[in-house]
Residue, then its C-alpha position, 0 to 999 in steps of 0.5 A: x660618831x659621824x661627822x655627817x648630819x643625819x638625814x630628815x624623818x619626813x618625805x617632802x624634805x627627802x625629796x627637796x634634798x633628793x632633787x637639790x641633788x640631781x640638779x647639782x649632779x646635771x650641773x657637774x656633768x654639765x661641767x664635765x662635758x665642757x671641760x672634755x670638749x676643751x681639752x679634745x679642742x686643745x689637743x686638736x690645736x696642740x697637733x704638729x702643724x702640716x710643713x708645706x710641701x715647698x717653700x720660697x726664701x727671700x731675703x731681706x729689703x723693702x722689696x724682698x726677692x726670692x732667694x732659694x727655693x727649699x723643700x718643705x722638709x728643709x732643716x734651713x731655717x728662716x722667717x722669711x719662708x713663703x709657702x709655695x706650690x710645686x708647680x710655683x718652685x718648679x718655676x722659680x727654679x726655672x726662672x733661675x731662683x737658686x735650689x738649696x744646696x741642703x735639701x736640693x728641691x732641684x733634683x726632685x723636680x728635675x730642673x738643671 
């Protein structure tokens, strides 16, 4: 024996069921499609993010100074990294702003 209840004899209660059912369906569908444009957004987000191409350490005070200029591939790490430009770590280089002795930004921009 069935644990499902047998389904109405009569046509206007059929298709009461029958659209109760369609409407149910859209809703799980409905459903679907949020629940995929979530996770799409969230593995979106979850990218690593791009590492800057160059970046200015400075150190620590009220008014902070640069301290080293680092290549964005640098294994240095410190929270007080700025992003910078190449143009602004050629500069800062320039201006005699210590190159990293680990990453050493001042061979690939050619500053002595």
């Amino acid at each position: 024996m069935s644990d499902i209840p047998p389904l109405p004899p009569d046509l206007p209660r059929l298709h009461a069921i029958a659209t109760y059912l369609q409407l149910e369906l859209e809703r799980v569908h409905h459903r679907m499609a949020e629940v995929e444009q979530w996770e799409a957004s969230r593995r979106a987000s979850a990218r690593p993010a791009v590492r800057p191409e160059w970046t200015l350490q400075m150190d620590i005070g009220a008014d902070p100074r640069p301290v080293a200029v680092h290549h964005g591939e640098c294994s240095v790490p410190s929270a007080r990294m700025r992003q910078i430009t190449r143009r602004d770590a050629f500069e800062a280089l320039a201006a005699g702003v210590q190159a990293c002795v680990l990453c050493r930004p001042d061979r690939e921009l050619q500053v002595d």
